[in-house]
C-alpha positions in Angstrom: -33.8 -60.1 -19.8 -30.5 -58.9 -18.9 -29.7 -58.1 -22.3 -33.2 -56.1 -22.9 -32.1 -53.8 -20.3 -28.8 -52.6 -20.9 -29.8 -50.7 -23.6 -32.1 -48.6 -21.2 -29.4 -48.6 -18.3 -27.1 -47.4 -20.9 -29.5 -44.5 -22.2 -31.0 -43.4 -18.6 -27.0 -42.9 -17.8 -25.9 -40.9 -20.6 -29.4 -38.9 -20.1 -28.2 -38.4 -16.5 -24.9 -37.5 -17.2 -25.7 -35.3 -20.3 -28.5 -33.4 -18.0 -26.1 -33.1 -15.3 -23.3 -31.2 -17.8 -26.1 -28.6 -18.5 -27.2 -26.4 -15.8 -30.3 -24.9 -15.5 -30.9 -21.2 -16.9 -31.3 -20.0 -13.2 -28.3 -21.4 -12.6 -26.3 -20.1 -15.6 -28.1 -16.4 -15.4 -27.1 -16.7 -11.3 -23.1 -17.7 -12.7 -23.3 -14.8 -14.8 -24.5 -12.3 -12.7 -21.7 -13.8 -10.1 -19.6 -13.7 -12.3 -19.8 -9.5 -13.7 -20.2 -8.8 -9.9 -16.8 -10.5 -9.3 -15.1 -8.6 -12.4 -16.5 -5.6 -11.6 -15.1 -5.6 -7.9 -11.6 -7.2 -9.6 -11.5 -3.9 -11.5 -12.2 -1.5 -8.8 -9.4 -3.2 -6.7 -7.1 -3.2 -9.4 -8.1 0.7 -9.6 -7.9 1.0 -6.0 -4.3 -0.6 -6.2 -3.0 1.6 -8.9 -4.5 4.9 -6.5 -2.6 3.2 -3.7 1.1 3.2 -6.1 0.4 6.6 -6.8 0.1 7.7 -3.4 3.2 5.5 -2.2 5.1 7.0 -5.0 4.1 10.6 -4.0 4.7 9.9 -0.1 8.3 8.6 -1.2 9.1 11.4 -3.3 7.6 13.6 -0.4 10.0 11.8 2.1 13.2 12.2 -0.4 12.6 16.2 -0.8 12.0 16.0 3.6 15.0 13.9 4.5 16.7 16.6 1.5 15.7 20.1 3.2 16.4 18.2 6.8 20.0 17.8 5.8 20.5 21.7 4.2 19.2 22.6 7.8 21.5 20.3 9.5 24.5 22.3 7.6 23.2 25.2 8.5 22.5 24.5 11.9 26.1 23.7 12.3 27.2 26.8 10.4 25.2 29.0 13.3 27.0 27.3 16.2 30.4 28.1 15.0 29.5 31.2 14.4 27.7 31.2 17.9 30.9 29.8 19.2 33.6 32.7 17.5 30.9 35.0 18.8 31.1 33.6 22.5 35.0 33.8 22.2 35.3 36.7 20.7 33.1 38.4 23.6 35.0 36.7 26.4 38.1 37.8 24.6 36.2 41.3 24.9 35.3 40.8 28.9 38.8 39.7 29.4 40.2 43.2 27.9 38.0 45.1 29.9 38.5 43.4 32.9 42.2 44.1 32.3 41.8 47.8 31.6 39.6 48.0 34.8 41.9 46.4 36.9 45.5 48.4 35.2 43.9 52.0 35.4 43.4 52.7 39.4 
């Protein structure tokens, strides 16, 4: 007897195993349907990512040409106090004269 049955053992395992490599159609159409939805949100991240380079790149070159004009008004910033600053001397060179003429003429 044992030898009758092994033939059917060994054919209701493969039929197992061969229907349990297939899914159904449900499942495969369900995979597939995953499956576009999951590309198409892959693409609009990697889209979203390139939009997101762009903008760093813009915000960088945005920063360079800030951190350039900050600089040129820096310089000239420290042009305008030394001119302040020959401006102060020059009048308290003035007020000094004058107080020396007011003082030397009574």
């Amino acid at each position: 007897m044992r030898a009758s049955r092994w033939p059917s053992v060994a054919l209701a395992g493969a039929v197992t195993l061969v229907c349990g490599c297939f899914p159904a159609a449900t499942q495969k159409a369900a995979g597939e349907s995953q499956c576009r939805m999951l590309a198409d949100r892959n693409g609009a991240q990697l889209a979203e990512i390139e939009n997101l380079k762009a903008r760093a790149r813009n915000t960088e070159e945005q920063l360079a040409r800030t951190e350039q004009e900050l600089a040129v008004a820096h310089e000239q910033a420290a042009v305008e106090r030394q001119r302040l600053a020959a401006c102060q001397r020059q009048a308290d060179q003035l007020r000094e004269e004058l107080k020396k003429g007011f003082h030397a003429e009574p």
